[in-house]
VMD Tcl script that builds the backbone (N, CA, C; Angstrom):
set m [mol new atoms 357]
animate dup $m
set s [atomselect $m all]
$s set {name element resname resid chain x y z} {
  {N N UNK 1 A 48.624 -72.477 95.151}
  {CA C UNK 1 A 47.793 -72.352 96.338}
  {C C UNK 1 A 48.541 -71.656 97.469}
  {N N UNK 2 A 49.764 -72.064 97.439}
  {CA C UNK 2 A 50.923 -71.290 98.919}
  {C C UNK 2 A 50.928 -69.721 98.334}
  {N N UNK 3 A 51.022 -69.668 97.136}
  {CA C UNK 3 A 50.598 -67.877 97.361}
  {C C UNK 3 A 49.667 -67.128 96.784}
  {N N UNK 4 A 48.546 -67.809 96.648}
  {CA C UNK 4 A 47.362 -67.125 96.747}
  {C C UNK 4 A 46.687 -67.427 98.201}
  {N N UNK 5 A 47.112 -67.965 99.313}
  {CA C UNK 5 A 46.312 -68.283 100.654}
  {C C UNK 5 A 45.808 -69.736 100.794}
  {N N UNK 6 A 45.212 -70.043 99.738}
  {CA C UNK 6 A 44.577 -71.200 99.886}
  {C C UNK 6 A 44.789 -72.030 100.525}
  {N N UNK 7 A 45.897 -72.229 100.915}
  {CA C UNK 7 A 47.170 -73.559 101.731}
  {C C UNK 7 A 46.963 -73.078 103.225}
  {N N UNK 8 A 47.022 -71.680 103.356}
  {CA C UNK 8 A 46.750 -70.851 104.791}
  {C C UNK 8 A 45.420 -71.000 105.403}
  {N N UNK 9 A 44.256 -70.664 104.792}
  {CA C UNK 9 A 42.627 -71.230 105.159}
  {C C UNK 9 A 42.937 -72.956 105.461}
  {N N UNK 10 A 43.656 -73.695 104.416}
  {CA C UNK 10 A 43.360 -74.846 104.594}
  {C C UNK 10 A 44.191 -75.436 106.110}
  {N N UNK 11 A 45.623 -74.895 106.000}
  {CA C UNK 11 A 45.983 -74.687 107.202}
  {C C UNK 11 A 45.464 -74.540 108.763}
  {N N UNK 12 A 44.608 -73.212 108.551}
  {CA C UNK 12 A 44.145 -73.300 109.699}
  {C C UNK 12 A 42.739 -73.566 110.295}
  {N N UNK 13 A 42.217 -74.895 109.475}
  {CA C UNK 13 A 40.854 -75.932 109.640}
  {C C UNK 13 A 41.518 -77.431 109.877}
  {N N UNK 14 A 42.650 -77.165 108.940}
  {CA C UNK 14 A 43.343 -78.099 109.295}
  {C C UNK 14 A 44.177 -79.277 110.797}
  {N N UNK 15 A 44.502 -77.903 111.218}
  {CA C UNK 15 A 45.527 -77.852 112.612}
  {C C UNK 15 A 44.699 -77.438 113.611}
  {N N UNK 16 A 42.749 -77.847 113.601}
  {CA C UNK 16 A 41.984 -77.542 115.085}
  {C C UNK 16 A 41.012 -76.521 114.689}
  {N N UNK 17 A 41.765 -75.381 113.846}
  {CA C UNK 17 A 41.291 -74.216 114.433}
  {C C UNK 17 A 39.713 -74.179 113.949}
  {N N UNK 18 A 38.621 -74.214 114.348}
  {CA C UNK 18 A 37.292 -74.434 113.518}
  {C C UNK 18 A 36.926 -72.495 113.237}
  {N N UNK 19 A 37.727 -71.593 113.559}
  {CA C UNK 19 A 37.380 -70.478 112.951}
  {C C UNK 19 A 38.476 -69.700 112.365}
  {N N UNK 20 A 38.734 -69.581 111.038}
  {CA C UNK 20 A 39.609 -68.467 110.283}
  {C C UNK 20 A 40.109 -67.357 111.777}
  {N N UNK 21 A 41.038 -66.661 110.710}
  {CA C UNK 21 A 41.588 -65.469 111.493}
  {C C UNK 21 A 40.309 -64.235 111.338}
  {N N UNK 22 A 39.275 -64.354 110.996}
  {CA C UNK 22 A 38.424 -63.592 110.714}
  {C C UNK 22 A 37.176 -63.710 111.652}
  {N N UNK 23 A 37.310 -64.695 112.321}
  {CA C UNK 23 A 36.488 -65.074 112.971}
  {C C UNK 23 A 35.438 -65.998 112.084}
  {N N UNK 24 A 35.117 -66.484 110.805}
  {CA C UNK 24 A 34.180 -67.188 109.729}
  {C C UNK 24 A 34.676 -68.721 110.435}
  {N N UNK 25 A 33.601 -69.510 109.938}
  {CA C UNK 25 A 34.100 -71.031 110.315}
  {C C UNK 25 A 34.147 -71.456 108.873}
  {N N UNK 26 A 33.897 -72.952 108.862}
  {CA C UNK 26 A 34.727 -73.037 108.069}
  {C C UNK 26 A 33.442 -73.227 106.384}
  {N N UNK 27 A 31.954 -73.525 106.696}
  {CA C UNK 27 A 31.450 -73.157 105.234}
  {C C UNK 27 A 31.423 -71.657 104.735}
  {N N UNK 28 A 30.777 -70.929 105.585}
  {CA C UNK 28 A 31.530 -69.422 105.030}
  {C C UNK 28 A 32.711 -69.017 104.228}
  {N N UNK 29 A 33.694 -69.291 104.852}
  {CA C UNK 29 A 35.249 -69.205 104.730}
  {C C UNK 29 A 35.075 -69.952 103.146}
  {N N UNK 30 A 34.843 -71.042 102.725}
  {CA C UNK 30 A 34.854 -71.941 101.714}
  {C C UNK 30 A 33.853 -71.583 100.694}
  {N N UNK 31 A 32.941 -70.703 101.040}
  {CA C UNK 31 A 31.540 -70.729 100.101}
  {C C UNK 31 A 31.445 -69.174 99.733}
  {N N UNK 32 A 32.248 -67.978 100.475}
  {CA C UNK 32 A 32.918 -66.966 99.610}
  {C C UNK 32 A 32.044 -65.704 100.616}
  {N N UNK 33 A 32.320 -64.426 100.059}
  {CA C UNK 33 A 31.792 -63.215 101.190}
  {C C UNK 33 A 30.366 -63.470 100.964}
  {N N UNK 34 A 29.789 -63.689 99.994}
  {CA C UNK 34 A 28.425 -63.499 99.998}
  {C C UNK 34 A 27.263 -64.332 101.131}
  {N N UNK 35 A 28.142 -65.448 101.394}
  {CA C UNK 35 A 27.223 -66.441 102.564}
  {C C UNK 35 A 28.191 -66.398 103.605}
  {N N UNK 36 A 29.201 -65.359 103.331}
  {CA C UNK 36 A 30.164 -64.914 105.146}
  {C C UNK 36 A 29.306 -63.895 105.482}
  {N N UNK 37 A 29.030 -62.913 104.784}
  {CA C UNK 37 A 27.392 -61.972 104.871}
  {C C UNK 37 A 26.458 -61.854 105.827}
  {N N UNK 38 A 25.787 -63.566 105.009}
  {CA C UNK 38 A 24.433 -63.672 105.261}
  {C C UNK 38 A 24.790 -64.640 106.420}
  {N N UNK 39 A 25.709 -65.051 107.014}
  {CA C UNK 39 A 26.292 -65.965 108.050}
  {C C UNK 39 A 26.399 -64.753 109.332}
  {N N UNK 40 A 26.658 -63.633 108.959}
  {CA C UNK 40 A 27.005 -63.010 109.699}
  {C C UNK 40 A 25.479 -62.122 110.292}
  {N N UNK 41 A 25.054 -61.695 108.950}
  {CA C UNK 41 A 23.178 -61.264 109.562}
  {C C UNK 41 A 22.692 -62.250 110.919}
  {N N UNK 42 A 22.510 -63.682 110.040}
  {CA C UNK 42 A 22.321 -64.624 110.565}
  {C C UNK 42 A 22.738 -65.012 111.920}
  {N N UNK 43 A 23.560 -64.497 112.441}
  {CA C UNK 43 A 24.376 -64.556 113.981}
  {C C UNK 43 A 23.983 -63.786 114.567}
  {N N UNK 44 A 23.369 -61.947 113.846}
  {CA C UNK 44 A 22.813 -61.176 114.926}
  {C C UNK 44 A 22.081 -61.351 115.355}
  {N N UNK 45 A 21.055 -62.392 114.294}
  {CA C UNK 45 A 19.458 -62.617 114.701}
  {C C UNK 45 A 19.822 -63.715 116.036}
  {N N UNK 46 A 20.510 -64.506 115.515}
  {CA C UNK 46 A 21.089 -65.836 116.974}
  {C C UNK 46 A 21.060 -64.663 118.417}
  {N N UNK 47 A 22.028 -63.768 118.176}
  {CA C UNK 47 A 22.570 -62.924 119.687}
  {C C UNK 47 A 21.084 -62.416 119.803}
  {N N UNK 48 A 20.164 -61.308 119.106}
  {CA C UNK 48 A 19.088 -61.218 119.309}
  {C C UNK 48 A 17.840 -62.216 120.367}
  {N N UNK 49 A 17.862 -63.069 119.784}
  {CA C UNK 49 A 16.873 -64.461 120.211}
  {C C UNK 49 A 17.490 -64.524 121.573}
  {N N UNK 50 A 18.624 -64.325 121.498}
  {CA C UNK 50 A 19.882 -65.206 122.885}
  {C C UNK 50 A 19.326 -63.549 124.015}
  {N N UNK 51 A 19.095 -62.724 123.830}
  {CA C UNK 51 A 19.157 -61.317 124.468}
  {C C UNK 51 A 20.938 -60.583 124.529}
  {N N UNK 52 A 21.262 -61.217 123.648}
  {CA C UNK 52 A 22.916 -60.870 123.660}
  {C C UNK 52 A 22.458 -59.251 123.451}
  {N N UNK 53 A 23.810 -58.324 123.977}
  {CA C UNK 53 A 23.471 -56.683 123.464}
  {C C UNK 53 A 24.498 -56.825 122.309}
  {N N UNK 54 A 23.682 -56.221 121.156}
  {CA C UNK 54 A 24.083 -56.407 119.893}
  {C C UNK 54 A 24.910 -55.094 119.034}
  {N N UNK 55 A 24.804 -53.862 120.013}
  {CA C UNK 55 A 25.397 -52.483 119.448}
  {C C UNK 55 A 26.785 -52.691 119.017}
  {N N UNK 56 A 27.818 -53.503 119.542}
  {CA C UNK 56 A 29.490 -53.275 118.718}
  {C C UNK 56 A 29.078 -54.381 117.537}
  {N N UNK 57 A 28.371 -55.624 117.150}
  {CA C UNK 57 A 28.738 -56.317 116.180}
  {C C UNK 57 A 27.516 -56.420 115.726}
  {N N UNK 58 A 26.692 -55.408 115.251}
  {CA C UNK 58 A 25.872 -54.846 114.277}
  {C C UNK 58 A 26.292 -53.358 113.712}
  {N N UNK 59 A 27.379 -52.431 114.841}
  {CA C UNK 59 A 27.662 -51.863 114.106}
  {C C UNK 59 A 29.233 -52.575 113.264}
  {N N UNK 60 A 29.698 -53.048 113.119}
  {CA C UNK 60 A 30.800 -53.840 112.877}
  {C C UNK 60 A 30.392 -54.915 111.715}
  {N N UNK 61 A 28.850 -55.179 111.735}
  {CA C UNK 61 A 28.197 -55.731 110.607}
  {C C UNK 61 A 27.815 -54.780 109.248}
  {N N UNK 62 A 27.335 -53.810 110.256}
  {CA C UNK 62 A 26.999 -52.764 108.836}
  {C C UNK 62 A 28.471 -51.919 107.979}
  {N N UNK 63 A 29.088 -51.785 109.067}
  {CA C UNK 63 A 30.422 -50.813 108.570}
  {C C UNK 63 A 31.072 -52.524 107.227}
  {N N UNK 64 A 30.752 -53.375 107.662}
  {CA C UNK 64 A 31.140 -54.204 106.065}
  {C C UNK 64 A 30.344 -54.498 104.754}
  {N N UNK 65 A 29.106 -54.223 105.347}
  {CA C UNK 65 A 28.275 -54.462 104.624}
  {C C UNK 65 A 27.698 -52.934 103.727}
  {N N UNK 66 A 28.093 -52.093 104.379}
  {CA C UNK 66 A 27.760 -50.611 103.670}
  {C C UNK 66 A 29.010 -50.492 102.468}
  {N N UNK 67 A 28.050 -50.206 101.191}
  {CA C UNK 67 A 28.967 -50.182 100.000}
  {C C UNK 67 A 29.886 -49.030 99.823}
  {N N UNK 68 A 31.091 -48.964 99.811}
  {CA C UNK 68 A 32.315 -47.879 99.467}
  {C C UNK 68 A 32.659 -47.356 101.327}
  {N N UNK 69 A 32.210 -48.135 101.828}
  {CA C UNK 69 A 32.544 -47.983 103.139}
  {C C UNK 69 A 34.486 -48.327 103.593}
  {N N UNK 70 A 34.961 -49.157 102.923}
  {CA C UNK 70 A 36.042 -50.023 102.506}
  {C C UNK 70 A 36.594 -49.262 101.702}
  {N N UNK 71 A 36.107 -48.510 100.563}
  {CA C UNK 71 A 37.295 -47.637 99.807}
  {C C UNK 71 A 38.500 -46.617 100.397}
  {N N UNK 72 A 39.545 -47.266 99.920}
  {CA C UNK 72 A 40.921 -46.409 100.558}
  {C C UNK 72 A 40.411 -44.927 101.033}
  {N N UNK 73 A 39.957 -44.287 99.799}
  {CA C UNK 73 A 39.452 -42.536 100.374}
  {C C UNK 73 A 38.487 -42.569 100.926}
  {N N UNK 74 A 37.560 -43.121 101.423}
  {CA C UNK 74 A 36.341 -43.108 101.933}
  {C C UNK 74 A 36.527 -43.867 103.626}
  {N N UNK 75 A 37.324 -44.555 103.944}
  {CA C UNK 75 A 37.402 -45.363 105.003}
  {C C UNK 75 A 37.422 -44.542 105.641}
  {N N UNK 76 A 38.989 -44.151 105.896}
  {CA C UNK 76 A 39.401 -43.169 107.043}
  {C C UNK 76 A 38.768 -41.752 107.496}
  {N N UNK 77 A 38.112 -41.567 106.567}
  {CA C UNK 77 A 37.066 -40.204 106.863}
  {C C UNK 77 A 35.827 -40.559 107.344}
  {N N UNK 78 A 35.217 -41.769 107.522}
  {CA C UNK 78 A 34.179 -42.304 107.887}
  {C C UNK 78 A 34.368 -42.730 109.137}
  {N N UNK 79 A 35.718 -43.769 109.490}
  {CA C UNK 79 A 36.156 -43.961 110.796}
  {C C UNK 79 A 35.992 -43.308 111.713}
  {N N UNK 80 A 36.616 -41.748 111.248}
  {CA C UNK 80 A 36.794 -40.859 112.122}
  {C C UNK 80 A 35.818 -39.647 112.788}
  {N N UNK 81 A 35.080 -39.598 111.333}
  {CA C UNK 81 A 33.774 -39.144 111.725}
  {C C UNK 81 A 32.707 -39.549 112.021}
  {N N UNK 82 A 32.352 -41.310 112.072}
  {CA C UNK 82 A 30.720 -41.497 111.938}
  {C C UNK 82 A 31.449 -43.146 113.199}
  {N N UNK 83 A 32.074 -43.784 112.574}
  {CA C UNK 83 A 32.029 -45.183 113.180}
  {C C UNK 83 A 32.678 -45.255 114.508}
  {N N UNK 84 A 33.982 -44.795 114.714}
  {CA C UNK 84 A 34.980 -44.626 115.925}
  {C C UNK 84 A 34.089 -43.514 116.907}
  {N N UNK 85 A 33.184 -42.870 116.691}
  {CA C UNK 85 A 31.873 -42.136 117.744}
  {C C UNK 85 A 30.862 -42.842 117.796}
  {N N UNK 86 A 30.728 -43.884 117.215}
  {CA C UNK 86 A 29.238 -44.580 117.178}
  {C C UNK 86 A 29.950 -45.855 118.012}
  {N N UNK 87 A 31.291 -46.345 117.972}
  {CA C UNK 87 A 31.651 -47.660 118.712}
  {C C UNK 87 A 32.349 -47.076 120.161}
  {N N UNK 88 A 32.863 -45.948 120.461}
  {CA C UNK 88 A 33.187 -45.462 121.509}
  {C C UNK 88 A 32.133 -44.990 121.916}
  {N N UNK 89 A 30.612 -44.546 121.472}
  {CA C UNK 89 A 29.621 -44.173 122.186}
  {C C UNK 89 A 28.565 -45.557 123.020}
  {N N UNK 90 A 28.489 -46.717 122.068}
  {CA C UNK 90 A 28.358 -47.853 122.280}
  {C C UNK 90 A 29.266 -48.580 123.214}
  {N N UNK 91 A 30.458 -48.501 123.148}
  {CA C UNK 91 A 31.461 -49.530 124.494}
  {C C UNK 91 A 32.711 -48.391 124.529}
  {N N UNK 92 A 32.391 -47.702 125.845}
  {CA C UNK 92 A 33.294 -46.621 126.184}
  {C C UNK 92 A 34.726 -47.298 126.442}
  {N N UNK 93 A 35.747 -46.432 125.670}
  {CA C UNK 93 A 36.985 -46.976 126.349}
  {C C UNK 93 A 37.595 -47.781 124.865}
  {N N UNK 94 A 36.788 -47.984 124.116}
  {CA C UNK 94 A 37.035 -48.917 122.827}
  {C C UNK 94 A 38.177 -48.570 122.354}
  {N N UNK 95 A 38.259 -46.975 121.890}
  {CA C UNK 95 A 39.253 -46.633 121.268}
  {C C UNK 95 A 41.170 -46.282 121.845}
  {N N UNK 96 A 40.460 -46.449 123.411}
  {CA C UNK 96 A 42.060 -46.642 123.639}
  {C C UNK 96 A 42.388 -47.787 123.661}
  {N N UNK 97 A 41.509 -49.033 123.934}
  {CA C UNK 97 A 42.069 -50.440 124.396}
  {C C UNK 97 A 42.552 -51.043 122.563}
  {N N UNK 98 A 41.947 -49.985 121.563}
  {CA C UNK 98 A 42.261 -50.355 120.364}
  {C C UNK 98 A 43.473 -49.849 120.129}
  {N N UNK 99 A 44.128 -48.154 120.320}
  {CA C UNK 99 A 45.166 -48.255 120.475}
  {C C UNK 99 A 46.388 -48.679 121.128}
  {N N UNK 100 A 46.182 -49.251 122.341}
  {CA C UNK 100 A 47.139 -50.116 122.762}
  {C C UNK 100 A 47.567 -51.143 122.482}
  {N N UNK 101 A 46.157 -51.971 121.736}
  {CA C UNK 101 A 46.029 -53.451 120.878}
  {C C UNK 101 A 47.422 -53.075 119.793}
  {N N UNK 102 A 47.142 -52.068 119.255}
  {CA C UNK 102 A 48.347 -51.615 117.655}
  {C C UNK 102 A 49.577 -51.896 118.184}
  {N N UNK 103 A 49.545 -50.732 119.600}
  {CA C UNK 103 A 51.033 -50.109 120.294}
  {C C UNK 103 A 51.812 -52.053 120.675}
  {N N UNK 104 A 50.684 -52.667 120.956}
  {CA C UNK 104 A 51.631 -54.007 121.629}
  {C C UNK 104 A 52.157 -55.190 120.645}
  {N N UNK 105 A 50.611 -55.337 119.253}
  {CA C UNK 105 A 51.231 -55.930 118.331}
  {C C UNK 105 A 51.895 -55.713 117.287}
  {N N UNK 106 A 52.195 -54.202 116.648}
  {CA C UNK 106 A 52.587 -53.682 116.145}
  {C C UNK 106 A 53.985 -53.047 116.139}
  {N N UNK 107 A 53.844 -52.176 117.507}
  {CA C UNK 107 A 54.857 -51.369 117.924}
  {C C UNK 107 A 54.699 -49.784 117.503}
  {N N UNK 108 A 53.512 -49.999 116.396}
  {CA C UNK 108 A 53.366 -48.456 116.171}
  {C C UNK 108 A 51.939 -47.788 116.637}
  {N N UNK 109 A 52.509 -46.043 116.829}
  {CA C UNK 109 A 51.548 -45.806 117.366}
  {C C UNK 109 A 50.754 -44.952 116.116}
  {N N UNK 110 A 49.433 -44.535 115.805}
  {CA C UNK 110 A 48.740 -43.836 114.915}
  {C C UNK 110 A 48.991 -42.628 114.360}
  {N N UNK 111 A 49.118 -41.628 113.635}
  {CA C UNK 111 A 49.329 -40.287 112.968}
  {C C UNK 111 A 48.293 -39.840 113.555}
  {N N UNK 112 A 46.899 -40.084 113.411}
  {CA C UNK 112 A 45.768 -39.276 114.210}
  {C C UNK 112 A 45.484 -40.362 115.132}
  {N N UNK 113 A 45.685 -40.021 116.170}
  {CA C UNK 113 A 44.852 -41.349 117.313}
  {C C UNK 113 A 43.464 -41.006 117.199}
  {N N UNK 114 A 42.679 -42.087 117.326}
  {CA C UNK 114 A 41.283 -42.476 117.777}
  {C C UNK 114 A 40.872 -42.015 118.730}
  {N N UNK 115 A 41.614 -41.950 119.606}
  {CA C UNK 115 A 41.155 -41.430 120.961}
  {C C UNK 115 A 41.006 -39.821 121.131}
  {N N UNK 116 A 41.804 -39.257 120.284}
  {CA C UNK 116 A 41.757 -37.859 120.223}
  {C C UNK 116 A 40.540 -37.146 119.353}
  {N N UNK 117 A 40.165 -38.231 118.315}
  {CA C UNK 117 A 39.089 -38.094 117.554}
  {C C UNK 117 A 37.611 -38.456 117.975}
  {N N UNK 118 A 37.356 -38.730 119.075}
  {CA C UNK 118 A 36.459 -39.326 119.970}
  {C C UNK 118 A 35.957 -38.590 120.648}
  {N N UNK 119 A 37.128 -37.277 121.712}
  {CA C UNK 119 A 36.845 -36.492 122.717}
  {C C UNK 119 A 35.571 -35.529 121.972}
}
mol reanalyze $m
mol bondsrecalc $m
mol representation Tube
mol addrep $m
């Protein structure tokens, strides 16, 4: 279980935290992607009802839910052309406060920045 994760999820439901590092709580997290999914549909309709504005985490819903969206060769060409203009056109400013997010927890900075791919 310590190195396949299992000990780590259990870990952190364990010690308070009522949401994964993923943001899932904790039947999602336990009951597998397919009802983290439909947990997640299920939340837009909540923000919907609520009048929440729903443009960054519907597009952030579909970019997981669109098939081969996730493939190594397919990601980064999609990022750059379709999603990183559709989330910087939706909440201006996204893509630098994302590269600084890298630059502070990371220490590194990008080969193509986001921000340059945006203008």
């Amino acid at each position: 279980m310590a190195k396949g994760g299992g000990l780590g999820i259990y870990g952190d439901f364990l010690f308070g935290e009522m949401r994964n590092r993923y943001g899932r709580g904790v039947i999602p997290t336990l009951m597998g992607p397919s009802v983290g999914t439909l947990s997640g549909f299920f939340d837009l309709i909540g923000r919907l009802k609520e009048g929440d504005p729903l443009g960054a985490a519907s597009l952030r819903w579909g970019q997981n839910t669109l098939p081969f969206a996730n493939v190594f060769y397919t990601k980064l060409a999609l990022d750059y052309l379709i999603f990183w203009q559709m989330q910087e056109w939706m909440t201006p400013g996204a893509m630098e406060r994302k590269v600084k997010r890298m630059d502070r927890y990371t220490g590194q900075t990008p080969w193509l920045n986001p921000v340059e791919a945006v203008r």
